[in-house]
C-alpha positions in Angstrom: -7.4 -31.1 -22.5 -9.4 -33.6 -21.0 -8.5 -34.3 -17.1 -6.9 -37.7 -16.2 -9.1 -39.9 -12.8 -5.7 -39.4 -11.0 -5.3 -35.8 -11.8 -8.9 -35.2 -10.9 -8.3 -37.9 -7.4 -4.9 -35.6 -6.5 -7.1 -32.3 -7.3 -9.9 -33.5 -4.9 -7.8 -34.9 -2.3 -5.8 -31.3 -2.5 -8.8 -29.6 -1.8 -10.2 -31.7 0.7 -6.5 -31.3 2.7 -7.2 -27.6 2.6 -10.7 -27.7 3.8 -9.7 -29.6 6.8 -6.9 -27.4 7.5 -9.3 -24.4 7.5 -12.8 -25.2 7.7 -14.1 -23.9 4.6 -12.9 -23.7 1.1 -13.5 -20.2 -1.5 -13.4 -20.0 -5.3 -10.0 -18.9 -5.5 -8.8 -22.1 -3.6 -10.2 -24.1 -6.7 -8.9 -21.9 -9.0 -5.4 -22.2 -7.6 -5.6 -26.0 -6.8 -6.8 -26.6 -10.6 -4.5 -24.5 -12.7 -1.1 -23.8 -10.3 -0.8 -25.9 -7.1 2.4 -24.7 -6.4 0.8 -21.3 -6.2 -1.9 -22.8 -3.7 0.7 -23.4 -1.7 2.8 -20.8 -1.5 -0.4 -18.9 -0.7 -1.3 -21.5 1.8 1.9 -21.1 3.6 1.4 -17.2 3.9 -1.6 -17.9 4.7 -0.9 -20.0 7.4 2.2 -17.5 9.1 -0.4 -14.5 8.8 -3.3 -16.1 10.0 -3.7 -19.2 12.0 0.3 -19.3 13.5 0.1 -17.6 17.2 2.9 -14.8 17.4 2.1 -12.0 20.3 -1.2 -10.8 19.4 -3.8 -12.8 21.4 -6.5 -14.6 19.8 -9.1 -12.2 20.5 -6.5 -9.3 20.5 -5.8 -10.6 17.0 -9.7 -11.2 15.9 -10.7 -8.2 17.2 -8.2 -6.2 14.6 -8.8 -8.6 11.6 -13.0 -7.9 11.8 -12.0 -3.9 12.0 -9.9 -4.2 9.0 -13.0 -6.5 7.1 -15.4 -3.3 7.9 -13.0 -1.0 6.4 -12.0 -3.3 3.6 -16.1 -4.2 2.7 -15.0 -7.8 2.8 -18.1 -9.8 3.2 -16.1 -13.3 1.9 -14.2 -13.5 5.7 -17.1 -14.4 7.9 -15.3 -17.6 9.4 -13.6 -14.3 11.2 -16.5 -13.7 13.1 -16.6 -17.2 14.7 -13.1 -17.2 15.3 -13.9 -13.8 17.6 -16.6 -15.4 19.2 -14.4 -18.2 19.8 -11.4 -16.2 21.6 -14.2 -14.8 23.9 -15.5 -11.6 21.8 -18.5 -10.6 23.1 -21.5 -8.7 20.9 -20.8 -5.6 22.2 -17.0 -5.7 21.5 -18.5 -6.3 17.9 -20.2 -3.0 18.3 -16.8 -1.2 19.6 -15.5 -3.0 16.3 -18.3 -0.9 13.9 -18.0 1.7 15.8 -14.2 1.9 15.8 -14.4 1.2 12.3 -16.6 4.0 11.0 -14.2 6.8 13.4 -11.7 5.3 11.2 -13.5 5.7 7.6 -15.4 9.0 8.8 -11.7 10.7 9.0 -12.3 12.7 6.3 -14.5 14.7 7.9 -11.4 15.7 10.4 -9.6 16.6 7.8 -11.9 18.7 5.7 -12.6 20.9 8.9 -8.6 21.0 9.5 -7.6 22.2 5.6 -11.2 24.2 5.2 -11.9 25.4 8.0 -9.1 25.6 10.5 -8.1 29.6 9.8 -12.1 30.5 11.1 -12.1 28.2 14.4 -10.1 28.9 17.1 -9.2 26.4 19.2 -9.8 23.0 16.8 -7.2 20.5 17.0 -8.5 17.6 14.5 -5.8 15.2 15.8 -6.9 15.6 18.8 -10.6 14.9 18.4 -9.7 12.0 15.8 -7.7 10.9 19.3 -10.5 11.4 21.7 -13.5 10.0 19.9 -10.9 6.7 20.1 -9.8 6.7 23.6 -14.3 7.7 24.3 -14.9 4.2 22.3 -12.2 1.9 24.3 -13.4 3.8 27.7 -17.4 3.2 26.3 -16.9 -0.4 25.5 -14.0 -1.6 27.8 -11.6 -2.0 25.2 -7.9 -2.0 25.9 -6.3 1.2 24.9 -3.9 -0.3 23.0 -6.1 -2.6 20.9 -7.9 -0.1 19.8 -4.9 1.6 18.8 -3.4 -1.3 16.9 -6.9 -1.5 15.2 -7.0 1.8 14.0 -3.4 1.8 12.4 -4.4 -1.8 10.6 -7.8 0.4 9.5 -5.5 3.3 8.2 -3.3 1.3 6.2 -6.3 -0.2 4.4 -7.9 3.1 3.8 -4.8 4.9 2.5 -4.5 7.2 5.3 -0.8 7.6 5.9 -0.8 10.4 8.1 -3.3 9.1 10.3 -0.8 5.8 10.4 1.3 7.9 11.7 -0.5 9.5 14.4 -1.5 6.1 15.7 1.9 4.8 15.5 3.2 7.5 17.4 0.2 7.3 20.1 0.8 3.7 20.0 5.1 3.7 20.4 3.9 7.0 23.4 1.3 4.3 24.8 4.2 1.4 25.3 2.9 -1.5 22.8 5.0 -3.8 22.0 6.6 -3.4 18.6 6.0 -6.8 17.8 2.0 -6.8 18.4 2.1 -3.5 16.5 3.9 -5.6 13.2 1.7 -8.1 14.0 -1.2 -6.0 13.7 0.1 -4.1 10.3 1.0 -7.4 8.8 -2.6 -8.6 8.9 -3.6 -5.9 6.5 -1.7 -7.7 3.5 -4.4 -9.7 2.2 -7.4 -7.7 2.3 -5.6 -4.4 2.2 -2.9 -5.5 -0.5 0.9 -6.1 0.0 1.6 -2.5 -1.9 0.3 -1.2 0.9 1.3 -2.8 3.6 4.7 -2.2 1.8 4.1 1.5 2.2 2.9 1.1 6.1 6.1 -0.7 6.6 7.6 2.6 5.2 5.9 4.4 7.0 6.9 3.5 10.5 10.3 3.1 8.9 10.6 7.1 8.5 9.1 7.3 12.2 11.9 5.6 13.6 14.7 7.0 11.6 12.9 10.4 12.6 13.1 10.1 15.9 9.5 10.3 16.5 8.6 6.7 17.7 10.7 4.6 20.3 12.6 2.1 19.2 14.3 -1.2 20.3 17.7 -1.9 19.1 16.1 -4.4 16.6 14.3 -1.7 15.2 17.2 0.9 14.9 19.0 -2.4 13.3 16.0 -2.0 10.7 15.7 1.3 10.1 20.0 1.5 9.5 20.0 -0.8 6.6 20.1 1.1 3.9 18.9 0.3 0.4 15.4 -0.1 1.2 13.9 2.4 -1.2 12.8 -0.2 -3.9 13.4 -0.6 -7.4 13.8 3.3 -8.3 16.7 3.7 -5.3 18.4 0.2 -6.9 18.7 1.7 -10.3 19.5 5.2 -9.5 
């Protein structure tokens, strides 16, 4: 099907509208723009309420989680990321609290292998604990809020499946007094390059913390966590 000058003239012009909106434009844009526009921008509105609309997070507060979640994500595509950082006042060696955050984070396995192997034969190890202090010995290193690098690390664990270590830091972070909002803020930035099944499950997560008991919660919260019929499809047709 051969392509019409003012379908190829809207195409361009689409694109180009993008571009200056972000800066930059990736293969998927194209693909999107060419064969479903309306997809383009549906995307480009979630896009744009994830990403580049100011809620509580800070700029650099928000930069500093999104580069921890590209490490633990390997995605290389997001490098405008690293300006924007820069540009909110990151410094280089917040970038090396960032990589080093970020490989405490994918390194948990090691905690855990001592805890289920190893556990019965050593007396006094507490793998929470020392997953817990290696973070706070980062932020007290590098000069990095407490909290931020607690938000970081539950954005990290939600990419890297690790549910019970989401819920360690939500519990550390509810214990530590951040907001609720910067901490949904800071899970809602994993949707893209972690996937929207998991953020799903994070969501879930924190959901059964609250109606546990085990977080503090505001009344908006408790609102949440009362609805019922949030299990999904399975709950809906049982």
């Amino acid at each position: 099907m051969e392509v019409t000058v003012d379908e190829l003239e809207e195409l361009e012009a689409r694109l180009a509208a993008l571009k200056a909106e972000r800066g930059y434009l990736l293969p998927h844009h194209g693909l999107m723009a060419t064969f479903a526009p309306d997809l383009l921008e549906a995307y480009g509105a979630a896009y744009r309420a994830m990403t580049l609309t100011d809620r509580v997070l800070s700029p650099h507060e928000k930069e500093f989680v999104w580069l921890t979640i590209l490490i633990a994500t390997d995605e290389a595509e997001a490098t405008h990321h690293v300006a924007k950082f820069y540009a909110a006042g990151g410094t280089d060696r917040e970038v090396e609290a960032v990589v080093r955050l970020t490989a405490l984070v994918r390194g948990a396995a090691a905690y855990r292998f001592v805890t289920d192997a190893w556990q019965r034969h050593l007396n006094t190890w507490d793998g929470a604990a020392a997953e817990r202090a290696a973070g706070i010995a980062v932020a007290a290193e590098f000069g990095v809020a407490p909290g931020l690098v607690l938000l970081a690390d539950a954005a990290m664990r939600v990419c890297l499946d690790d549910w019970d270590g989401l819920g360690r830091a939500l519990v550390d972070l509810s214990a530590a007094g951040v907001e609720e909002a910067k901490i949904a803020e800071a899970l809602s930035l994993t949707m893209f390059p972690g996937s929207v099944p998991r953020f799903v499950r994070a969501a879930g997560v924190w959901l059964t913390l609250i109606r546990e008991g085990k977080v503090a919660a505001s009344p908006r919260t408790r609102a949440w966590a009362a609805l019922s019929g949030q299990g999904g499809y399975d709950e809906a047709a049982s």
